[in-house]
VEXKOLRO-460644 format. One line per 10 residues: for each residue x, z, y of N, C-alpha, C, O. Coordinates in Angstrom, 2 decimals, always signed. Atoms other than C-alpha are relative to their C-alpha. Example, Ala and Ser with C-alpha at 12.3 -4.5 7.8 and 13.67 -1.06 7.14 Angstrom:
+0.89,+0.00,-1.19,+12.30,+7.80,-4.50,+0.90,+0.00,+1.20,+1.94,+0.66,+1.18; -0.82,-0.06,-1.19,+13.67,+7.14,-1.06,-0.77,+0.73,+1.09,-0.26,+0.90,+2.20;
This chain:
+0.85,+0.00,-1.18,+0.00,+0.00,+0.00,+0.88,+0.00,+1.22,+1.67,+0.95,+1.24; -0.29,+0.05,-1.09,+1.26,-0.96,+3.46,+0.06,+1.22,+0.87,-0.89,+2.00,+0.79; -0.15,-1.07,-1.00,+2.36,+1.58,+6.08,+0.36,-0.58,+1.55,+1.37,-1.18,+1.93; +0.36,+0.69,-0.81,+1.05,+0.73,+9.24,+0.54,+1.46,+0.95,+0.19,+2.60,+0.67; -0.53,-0.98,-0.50,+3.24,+2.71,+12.08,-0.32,-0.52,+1.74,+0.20,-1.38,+2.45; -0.04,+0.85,-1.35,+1.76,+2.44,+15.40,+0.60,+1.09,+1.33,+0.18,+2.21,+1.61; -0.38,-0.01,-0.76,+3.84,+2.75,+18.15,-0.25,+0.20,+1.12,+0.79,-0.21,+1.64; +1.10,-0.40,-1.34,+1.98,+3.62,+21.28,-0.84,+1.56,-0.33,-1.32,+2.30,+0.53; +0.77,-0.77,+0.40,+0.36,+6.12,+19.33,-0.21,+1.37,+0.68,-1.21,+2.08,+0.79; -0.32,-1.42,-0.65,+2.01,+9.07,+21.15,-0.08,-0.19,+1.79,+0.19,+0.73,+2.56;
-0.29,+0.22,-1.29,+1.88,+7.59,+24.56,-1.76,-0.45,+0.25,-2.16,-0.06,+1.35; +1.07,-0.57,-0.17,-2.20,+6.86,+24.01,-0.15,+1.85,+0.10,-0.36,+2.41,+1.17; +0.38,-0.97,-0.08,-2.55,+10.51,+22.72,+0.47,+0.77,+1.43,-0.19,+1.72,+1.87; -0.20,-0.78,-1.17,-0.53,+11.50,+26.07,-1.30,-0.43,+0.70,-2.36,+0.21,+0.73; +1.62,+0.39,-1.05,-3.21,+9.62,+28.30,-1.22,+0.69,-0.63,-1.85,+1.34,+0.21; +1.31,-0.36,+0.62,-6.18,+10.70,+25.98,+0.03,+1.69,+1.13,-0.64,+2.01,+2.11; -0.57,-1.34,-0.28,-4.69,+14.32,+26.77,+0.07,-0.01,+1.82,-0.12,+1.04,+2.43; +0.03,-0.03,-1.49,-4.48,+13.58,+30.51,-1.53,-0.59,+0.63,-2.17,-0.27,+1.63; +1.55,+0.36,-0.26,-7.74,+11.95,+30.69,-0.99,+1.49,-0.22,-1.83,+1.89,+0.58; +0.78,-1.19,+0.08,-9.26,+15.07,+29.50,+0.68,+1.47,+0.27,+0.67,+2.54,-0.33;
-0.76,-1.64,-0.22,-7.25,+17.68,+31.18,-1.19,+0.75,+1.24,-1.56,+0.32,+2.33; +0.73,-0.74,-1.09,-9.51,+20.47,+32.74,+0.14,-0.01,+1.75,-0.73,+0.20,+2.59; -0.68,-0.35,-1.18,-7.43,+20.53,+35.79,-0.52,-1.07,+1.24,-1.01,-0.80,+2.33; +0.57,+0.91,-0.84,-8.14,+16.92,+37.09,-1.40,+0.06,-0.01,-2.01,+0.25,+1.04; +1.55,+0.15,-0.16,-11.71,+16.70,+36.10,-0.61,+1.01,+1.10,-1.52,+0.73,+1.88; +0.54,-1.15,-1.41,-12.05,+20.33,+38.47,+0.40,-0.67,+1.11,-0.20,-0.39,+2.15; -0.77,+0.26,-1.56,-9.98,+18.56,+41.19,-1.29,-1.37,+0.16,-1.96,-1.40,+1.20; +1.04,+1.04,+0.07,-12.50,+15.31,+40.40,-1.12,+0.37,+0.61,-1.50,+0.05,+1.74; +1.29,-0.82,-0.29,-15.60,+17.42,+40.26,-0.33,+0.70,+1.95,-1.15,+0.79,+2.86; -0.64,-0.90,-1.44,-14.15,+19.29,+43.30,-0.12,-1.12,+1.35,-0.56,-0.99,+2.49;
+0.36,+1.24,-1.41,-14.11,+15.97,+45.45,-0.97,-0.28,+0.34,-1.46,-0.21,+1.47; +2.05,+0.37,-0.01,-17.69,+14.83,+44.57,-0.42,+0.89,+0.47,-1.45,+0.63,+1.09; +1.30,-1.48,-0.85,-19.10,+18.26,+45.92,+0.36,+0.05,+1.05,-0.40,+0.18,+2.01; -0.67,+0.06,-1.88,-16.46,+18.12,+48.95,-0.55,-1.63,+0.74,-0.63,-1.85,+1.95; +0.19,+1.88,-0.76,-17.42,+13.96,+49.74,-1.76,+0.68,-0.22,-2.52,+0.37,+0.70; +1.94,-0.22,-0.69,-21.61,+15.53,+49.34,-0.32,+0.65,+0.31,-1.54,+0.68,+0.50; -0.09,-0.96,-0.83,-20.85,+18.44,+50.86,-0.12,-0.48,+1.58,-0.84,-0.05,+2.48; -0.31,+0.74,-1.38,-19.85,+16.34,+53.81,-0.73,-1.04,+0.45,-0.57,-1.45,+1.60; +1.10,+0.90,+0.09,-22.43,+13.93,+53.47,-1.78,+0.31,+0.63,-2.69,-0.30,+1.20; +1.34,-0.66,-0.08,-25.18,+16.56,+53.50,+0.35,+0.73,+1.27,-0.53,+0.60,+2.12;
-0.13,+0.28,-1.66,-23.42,+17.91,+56.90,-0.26,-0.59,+1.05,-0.77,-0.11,+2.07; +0.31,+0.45,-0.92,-23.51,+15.26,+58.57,-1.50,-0.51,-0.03,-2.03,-0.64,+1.08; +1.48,+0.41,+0.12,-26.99,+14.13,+57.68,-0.40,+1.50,+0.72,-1.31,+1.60,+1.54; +1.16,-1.31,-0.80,-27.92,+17.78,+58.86,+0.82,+0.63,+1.16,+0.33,+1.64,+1.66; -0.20,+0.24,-1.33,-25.78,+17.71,+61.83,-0.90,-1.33,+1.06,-1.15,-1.23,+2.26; +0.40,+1.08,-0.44,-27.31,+14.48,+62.69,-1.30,+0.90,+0.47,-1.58,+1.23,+1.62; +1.44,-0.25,+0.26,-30.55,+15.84,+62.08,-0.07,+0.90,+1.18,-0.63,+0.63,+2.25; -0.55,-1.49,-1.21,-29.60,+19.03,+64.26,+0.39,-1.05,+1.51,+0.62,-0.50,+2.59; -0.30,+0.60,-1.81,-28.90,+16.46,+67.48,-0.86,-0.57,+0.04,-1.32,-0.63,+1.19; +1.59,+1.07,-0.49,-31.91,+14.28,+67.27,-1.17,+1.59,+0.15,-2.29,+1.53,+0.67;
+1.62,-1.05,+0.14,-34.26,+17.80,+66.88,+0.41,+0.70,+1.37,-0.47,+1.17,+2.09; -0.29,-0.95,-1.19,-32.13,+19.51,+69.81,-0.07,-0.86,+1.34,+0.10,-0.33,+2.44; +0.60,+1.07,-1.21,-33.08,+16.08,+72.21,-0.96,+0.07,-0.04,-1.43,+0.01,+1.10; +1.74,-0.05,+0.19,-36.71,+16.36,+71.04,-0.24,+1.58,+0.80,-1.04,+1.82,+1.70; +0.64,-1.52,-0.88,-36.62,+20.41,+72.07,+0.75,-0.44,+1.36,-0.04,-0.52,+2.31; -0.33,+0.29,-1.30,-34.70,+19.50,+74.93,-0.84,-0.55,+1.47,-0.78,-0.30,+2.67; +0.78,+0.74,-0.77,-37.32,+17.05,+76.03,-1.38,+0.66,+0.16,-2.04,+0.81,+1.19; +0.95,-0.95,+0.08,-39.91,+18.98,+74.98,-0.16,+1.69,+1.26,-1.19,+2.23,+1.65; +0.10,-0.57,-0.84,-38.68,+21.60,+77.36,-0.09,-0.62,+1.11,-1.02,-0.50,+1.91; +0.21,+0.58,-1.78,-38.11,+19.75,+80.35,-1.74,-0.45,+0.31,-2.22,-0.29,+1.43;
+1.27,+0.22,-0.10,-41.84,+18.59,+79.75,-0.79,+1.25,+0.48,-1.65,+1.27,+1.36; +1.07,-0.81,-0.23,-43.17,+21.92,+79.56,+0.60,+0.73,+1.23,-0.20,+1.44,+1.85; -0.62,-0.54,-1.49,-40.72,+23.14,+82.73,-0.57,-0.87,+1.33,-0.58,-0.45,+2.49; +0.51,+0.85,-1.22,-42.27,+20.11,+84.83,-2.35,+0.53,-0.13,-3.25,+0.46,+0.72; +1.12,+0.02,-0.19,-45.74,+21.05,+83.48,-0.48,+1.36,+0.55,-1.65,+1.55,+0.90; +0.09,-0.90,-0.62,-44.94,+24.65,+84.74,-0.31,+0.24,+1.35,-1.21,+0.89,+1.86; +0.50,+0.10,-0.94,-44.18,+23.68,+87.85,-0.87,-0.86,+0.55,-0.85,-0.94,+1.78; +1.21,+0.42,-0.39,-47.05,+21.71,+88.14,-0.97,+0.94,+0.10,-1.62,+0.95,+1.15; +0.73,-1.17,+0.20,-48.99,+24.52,+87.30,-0.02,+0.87,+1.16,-0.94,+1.34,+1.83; -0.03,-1.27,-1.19,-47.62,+26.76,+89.69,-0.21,-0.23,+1.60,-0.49,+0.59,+2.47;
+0.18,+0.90,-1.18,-47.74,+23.87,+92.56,-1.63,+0.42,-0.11,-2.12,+1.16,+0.74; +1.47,-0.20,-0.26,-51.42,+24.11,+91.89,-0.97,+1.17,-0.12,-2.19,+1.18,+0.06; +0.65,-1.54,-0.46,-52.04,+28.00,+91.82,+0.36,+0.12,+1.28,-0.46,+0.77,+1.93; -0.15,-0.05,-1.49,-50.47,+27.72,+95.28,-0.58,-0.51,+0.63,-0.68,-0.03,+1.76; +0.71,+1.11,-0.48,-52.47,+24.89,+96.10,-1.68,+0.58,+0.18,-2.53,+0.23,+0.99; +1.19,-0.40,+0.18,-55.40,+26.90,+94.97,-0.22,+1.40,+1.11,-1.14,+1.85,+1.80; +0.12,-1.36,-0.54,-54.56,+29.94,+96.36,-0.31,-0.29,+2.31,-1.08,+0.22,+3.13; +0.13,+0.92,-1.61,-54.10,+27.90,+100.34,-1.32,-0.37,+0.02,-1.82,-0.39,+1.14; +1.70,+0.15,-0.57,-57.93,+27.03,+99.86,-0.75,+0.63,-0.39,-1.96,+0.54,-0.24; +1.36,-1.09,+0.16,-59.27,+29.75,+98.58,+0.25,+0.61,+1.81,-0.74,+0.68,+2.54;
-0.66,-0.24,-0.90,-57.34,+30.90,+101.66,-0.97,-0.18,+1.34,-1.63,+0.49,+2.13; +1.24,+0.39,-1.34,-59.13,+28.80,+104.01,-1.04,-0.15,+0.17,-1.59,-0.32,+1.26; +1.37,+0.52,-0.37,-62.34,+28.20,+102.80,-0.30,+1.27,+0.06,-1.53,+1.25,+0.08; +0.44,-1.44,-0.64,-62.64,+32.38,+103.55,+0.10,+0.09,+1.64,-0.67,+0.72,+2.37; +0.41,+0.10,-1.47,-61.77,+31.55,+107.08,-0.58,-0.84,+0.16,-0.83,-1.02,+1.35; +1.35,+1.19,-0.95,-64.16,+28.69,+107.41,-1.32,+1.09,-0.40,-2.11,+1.32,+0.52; +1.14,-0.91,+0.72,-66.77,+31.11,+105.46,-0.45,+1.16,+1.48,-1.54,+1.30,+2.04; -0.27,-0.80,-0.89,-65.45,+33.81,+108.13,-0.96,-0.81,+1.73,-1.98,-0.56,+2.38; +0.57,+0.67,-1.23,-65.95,+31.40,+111.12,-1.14,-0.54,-0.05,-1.81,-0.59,+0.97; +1.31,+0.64,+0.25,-68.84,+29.73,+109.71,-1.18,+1.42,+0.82,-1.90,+1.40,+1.82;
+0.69,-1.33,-0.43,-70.40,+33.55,+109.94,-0.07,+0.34,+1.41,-1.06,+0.60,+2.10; +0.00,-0.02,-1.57,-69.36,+33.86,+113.19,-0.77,-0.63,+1.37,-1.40,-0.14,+2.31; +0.91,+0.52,-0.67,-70.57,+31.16,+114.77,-1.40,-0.26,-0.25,-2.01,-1.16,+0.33; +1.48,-0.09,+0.43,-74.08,+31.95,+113.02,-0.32,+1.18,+0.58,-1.50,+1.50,+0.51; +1.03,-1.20,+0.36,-74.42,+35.29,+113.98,+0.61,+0.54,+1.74,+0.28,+1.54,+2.38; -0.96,-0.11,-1.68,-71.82,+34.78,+117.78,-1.52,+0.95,+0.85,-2.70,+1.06,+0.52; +0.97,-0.39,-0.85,-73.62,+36.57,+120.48,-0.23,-1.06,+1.02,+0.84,-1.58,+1.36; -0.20,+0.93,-1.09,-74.83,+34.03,+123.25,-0.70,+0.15,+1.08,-1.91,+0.29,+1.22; +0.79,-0.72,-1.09,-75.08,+34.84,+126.51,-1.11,-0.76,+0.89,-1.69,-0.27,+1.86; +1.29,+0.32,-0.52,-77.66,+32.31,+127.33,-1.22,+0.43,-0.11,-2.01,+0.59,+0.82;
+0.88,-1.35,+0.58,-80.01,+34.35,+125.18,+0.08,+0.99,+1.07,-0.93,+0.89,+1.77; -0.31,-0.87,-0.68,-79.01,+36.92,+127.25,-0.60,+0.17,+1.36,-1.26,+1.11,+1.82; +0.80,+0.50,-1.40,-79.97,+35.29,+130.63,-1.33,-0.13,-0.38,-2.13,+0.55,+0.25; +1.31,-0.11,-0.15,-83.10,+34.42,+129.35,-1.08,+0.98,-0.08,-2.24,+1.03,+0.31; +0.85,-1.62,+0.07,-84.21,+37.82,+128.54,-0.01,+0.47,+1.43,-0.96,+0.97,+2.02; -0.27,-0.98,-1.78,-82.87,+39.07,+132.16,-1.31,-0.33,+0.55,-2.15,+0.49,+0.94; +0.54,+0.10,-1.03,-84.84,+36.98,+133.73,-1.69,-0.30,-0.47,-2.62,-0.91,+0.06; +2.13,+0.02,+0.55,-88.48,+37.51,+131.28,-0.02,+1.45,+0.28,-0.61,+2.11,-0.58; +0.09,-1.56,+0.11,-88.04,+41.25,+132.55,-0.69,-0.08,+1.41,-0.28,-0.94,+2.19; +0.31,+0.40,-1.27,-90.06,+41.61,+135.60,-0.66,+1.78,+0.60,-1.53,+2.52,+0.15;
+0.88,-1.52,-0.33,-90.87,+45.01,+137.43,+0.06,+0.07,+1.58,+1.00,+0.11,+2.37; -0.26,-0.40,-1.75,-91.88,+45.50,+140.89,+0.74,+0.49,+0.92,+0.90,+1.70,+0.79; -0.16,-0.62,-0.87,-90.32,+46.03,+143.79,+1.74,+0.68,-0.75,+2.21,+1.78,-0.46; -1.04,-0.58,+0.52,-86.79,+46.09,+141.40,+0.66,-1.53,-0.05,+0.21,-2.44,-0.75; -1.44,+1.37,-0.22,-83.83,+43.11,+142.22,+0.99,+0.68,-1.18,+1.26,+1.88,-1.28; -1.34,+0.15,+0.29,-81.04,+42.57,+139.89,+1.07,-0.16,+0.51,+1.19,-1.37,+0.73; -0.83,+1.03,-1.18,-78.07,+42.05,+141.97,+1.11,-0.20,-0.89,+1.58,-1.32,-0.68; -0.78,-0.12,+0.63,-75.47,+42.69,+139.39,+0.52,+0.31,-1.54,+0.73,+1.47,-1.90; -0.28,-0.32,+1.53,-74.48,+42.23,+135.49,+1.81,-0.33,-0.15,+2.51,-1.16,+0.45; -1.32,+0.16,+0.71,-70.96,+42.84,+133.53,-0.42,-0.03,-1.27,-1.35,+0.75,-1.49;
-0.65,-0.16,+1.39,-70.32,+42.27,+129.87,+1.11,-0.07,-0.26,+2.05,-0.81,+0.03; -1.69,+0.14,+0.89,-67.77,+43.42,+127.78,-0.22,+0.29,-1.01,-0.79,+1.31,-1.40; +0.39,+0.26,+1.42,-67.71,+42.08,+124.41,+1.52,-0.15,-0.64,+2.24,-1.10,-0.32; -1.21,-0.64,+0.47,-64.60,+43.51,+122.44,+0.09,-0.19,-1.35,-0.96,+0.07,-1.93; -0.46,-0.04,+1.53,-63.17,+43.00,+118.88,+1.26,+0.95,-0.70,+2.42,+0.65,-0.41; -0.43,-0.70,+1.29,-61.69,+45.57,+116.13,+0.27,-0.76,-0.89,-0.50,-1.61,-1.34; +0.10,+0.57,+1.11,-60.05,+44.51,+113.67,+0.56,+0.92,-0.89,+1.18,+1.90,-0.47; -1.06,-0.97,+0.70,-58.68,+46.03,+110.21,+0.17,-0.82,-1.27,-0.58,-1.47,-2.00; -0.59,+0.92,+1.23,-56.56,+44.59,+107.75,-0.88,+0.07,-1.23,-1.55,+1.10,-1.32; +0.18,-0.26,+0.80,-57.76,+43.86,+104.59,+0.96,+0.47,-1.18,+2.11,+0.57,-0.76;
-1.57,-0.20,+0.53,-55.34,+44.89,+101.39,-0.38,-1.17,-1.48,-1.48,-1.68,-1.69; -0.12,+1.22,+1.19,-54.78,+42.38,+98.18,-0.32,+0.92,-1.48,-0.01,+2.10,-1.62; -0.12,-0.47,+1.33,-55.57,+43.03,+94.49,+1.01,+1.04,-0.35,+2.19,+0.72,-0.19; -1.14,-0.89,+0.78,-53.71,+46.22,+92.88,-0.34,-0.23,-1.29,-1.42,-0.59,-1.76; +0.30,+0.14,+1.60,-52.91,+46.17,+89.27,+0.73,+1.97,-0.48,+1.86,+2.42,-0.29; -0.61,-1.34,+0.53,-52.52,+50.00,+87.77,-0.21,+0.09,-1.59,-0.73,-0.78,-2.28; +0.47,-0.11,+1.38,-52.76,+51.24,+84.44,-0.99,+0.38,-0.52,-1.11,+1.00,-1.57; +1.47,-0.30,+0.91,-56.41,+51.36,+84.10,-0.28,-1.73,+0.29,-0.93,-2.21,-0.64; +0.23,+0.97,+0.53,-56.60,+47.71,+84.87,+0.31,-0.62,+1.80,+1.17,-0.25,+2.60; -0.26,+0.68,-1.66,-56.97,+45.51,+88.44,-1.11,+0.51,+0.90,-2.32,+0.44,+0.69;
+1.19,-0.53,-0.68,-58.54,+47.16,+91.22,-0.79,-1.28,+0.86,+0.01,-2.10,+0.43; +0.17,+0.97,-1.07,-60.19,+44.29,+93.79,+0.30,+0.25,+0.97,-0.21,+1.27,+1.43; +0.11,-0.15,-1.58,-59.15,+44.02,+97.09,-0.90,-0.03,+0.90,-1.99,-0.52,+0.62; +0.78,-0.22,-1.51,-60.64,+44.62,+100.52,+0.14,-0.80,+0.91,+1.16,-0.80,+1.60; -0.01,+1.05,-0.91,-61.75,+41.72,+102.57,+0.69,+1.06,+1.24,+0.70,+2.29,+1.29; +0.03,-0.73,-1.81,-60.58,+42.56,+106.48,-1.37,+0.17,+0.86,-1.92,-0.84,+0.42; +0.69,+0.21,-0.62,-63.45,+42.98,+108.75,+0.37,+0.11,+1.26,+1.49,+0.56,+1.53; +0.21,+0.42,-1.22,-64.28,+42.22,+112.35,-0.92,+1.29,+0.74,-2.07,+1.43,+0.34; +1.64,-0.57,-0.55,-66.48,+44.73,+114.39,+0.34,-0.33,+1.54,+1.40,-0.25,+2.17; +0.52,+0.48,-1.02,-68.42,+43.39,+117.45,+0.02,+1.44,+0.96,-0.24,+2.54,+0.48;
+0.36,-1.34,-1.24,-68.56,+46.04,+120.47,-0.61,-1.02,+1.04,-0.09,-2.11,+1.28; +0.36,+0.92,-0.98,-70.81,+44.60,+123.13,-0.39,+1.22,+1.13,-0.53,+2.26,+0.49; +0.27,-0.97,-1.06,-71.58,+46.92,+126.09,-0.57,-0.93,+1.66,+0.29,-1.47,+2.36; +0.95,+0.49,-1.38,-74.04,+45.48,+129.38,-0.27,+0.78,+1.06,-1.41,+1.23,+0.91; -0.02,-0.30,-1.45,-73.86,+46.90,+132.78,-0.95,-0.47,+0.64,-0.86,-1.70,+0.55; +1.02,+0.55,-0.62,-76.88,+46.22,+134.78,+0.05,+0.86,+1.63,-0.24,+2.03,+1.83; +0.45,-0.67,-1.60,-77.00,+47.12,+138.64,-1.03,-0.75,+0.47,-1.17,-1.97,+0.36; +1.14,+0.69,-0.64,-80.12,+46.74,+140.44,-0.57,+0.87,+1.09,-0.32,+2.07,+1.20; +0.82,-0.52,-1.59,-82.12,+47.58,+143.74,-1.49,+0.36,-0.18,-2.35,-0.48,+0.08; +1.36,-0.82,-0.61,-85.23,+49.76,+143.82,-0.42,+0.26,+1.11,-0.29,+1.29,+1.77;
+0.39,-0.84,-1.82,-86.96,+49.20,+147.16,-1.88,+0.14,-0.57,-2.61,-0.72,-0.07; +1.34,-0.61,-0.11,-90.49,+50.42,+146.25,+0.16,+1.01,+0.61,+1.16,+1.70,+0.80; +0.07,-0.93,-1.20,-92.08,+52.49,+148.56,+0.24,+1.03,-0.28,+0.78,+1.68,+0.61; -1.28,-1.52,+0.43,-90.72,+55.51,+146.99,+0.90,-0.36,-0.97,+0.82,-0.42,-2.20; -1.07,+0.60,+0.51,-87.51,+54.23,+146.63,+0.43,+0.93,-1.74,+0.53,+2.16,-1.74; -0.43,-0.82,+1.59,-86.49,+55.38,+142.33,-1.32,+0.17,-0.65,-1.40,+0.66,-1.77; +1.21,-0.55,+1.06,-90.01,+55.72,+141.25,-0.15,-1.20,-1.33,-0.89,-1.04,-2.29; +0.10,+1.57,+0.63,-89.54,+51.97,+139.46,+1.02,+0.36,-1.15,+0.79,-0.06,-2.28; -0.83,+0.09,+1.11,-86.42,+53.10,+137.48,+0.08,+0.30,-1.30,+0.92,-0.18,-2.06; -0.08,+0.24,+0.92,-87.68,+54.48,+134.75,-0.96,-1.06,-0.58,-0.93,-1.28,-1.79;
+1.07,+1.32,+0.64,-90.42,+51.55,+134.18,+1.41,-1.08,-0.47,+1.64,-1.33,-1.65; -1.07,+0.69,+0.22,-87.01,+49.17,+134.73,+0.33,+0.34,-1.21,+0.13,-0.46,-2.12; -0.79,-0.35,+1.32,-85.26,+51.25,+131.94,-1.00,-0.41,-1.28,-0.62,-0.87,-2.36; +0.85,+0.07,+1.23,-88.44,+51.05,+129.84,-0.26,-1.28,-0.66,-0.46,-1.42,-1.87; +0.57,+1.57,+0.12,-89.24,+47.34,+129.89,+1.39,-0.92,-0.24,+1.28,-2.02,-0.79; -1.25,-0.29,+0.55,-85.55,+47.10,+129.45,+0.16,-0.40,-1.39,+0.49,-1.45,-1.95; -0.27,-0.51,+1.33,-85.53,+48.58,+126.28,-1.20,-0.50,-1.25,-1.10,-0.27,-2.46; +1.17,+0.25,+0.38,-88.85,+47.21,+125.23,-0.27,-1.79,-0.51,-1.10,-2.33,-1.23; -0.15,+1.50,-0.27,-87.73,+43.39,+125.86,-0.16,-0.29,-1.59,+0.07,+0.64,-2.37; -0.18,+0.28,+1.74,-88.10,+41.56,+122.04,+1.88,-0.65,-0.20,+2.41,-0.91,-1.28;
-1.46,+0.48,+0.14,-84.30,+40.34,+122.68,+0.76,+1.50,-0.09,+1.16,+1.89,-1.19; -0.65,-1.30,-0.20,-82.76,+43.73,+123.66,-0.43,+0.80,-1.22,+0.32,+1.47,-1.93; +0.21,-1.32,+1.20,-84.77,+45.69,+121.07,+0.61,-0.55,-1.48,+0.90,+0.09,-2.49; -1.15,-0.16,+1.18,-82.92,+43.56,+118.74,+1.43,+0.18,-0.36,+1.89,+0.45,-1.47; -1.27,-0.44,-0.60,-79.68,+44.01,+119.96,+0.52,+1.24,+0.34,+1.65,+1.64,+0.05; -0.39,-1.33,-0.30,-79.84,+47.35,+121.39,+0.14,+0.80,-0.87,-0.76,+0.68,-1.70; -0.29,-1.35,+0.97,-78.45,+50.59,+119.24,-1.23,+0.69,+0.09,-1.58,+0.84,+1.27; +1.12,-1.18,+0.38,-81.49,+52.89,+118.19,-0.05,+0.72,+0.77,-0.88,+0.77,+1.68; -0.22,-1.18,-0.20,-79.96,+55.85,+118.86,-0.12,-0.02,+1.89,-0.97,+0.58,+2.54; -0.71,-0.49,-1.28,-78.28,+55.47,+122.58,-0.12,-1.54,+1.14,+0.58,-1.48,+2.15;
+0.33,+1.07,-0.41,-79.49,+51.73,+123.94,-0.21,-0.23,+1.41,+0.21,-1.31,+1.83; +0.00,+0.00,-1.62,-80.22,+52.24,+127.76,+0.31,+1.30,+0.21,-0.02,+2.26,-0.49; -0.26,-1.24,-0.71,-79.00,+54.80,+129.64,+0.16,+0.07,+1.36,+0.97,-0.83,+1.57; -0.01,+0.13,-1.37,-79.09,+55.23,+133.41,+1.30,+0.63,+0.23,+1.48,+1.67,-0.39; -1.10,-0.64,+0.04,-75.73,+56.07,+134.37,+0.46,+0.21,+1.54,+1.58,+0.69,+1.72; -0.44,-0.02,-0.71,-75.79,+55.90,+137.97,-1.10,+0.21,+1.28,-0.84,-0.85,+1.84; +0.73,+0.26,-0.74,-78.62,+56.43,+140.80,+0.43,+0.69,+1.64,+0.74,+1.88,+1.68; -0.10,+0.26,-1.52,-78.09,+56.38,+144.72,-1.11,+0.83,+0.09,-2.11,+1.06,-0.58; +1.14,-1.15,-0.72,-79.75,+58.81,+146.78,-0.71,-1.39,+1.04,-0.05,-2.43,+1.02; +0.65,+0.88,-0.62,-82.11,+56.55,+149.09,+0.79,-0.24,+1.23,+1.44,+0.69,+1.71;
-0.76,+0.23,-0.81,-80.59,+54.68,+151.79,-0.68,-1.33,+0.17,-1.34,-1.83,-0.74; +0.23,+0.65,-0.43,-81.28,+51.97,+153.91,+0.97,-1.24,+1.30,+1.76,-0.77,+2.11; -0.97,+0.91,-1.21,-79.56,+48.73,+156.36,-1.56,-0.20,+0.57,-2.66,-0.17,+0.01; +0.30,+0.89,-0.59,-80.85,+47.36,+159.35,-0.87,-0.67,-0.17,-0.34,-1.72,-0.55; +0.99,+0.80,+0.14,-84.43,+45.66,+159.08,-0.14,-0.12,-1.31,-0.19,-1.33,-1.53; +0.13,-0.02,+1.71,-84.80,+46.17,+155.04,-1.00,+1.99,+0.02,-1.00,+2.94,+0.80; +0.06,-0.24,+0.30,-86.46,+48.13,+153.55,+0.61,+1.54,-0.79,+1.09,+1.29,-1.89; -0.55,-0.96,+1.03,-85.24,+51.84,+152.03,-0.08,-0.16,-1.31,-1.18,-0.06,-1.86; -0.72,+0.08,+1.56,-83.75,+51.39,+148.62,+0.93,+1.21,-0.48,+1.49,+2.05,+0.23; -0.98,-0.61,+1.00,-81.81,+53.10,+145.90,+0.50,-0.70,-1.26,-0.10,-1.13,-2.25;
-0.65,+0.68,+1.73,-79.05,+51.75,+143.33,+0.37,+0.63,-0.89,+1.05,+1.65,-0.87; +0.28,-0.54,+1.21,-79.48,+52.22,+140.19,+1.27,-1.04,-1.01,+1.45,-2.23,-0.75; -0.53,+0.99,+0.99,-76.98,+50.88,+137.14,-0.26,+1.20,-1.40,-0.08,+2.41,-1.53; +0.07,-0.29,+1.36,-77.83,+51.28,+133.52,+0.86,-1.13,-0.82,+1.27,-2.27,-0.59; -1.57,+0.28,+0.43,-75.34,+50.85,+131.14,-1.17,-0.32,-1.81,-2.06,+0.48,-2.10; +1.03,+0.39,+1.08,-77.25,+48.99,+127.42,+1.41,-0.30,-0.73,+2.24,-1.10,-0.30; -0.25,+0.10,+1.08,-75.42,+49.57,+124.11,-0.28,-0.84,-0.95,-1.28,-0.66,-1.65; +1.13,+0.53,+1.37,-76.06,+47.23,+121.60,+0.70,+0.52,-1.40,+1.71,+1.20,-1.60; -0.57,-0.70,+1.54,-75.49,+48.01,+118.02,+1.47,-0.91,-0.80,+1.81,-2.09,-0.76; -1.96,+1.09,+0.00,-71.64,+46.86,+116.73,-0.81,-0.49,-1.51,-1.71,-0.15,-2.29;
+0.26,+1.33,+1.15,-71.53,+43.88,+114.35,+1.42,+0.00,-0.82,+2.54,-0.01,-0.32; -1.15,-0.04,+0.64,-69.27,+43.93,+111.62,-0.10,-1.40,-1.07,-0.91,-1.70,-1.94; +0.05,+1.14,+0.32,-68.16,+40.71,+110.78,+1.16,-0.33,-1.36,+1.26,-1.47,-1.83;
């Protein structure tokens, strides 16, 4: 029988033996996990810069829709603002005092033997701040509009020449106080008051007279 001697035999079994050495296949193995290690990085770095332009954008959206927001609580707050002073003035000029009114009452007052010669008004304004919303720890209190109060005060001088000069003044005061303009205007309590009467006296071809001034309260307006 033939004896077949092969030559290579020991120089395959080296390669066989190096082909299957633990050492490379770990260093092999070892690359493939380091090359999809690095693979799966950058795919989730990638991923990580496209999601941090989306929040990026996403913020700047909701930072422009802030200050939009806040442009238009200011915006809101400027007409709530004003439409309380048109509200304010609106009131005002509904409820103003006018002194044509005023004249026309003077002159539906009529009492014998009694001249007007002389009126003052003085019509005066108060004011007091209002204060803004508080917030405490039971919750928000409301604030306090400001108000306005009206003071009006009327001076009346006039001439009593009836023949017993002063006997007319208190009818004057009464009819006064009695007028349908004045009695809505005038204070309850303290509305005419005589504050001034002349002892009788006389000029030169007239008549003996006495002056009289009453002083008319009206009731304050709080606006």
């Amino acid at each position: 029988m033939p004896i077949r001697i092969n030559l290579l035999a020991e120089a395959l079994a080296e390669e066989d033996l190096r082909r299957r050495d633990p050492v490379k296949r770990s260093i092999f193995i070892g690359g493939f996990l380091v090359a999809l290690s690095l693979v799966w990085f950058s795919s989730t770095w990638l991923e990580t810069i496209i999601e941090k332009n989306g929040l990026n954008q996403i913020e700047q959206e909701i930072q422009s829709k802030t200050n939009d927001f806040n442009q238009v609580q200011v915006n809101l707050k400027k007409i709530t603002d004003a439409q309380k002073r048109l509200d304010a003035l609106q009131l005002l000029s509904n409820t103003r005092f006018l002194q044509g009114n005023l004249l026309n009452a003077l002159q539906q007052i009529y009492v014998p033997n009694v001249q007007l010669t002389r009126f003052r008004l003085d019509q005066t304004y108060s004011t007091k701040e209002g204060s803004p919303p508080q917030t405490n720890a039971y919750g928000v209190l409301p604030g306090r509009p400001g108000v306005a109060t009206e003071r009006i005060n009327l001076v009346l001088d006039a001439k009593d020449f009836s023949p017993n000069p002063g006997d007319q003044v208190n009818r004057f005061k009464s009819s006064l106080a009695s007028q349908s303009f004045f009695k809505s205007y005038l204070d309850p309590t303290n509305g005419v008051k005589l504050s001034n009467l002349s002892p009788p006296q006389s000029t030169f071809g007239s008549k003996p007279f006495v002056l009289l001034t009453l002083e008319c309260r009206f009731s304050d307006k709080i606006r």
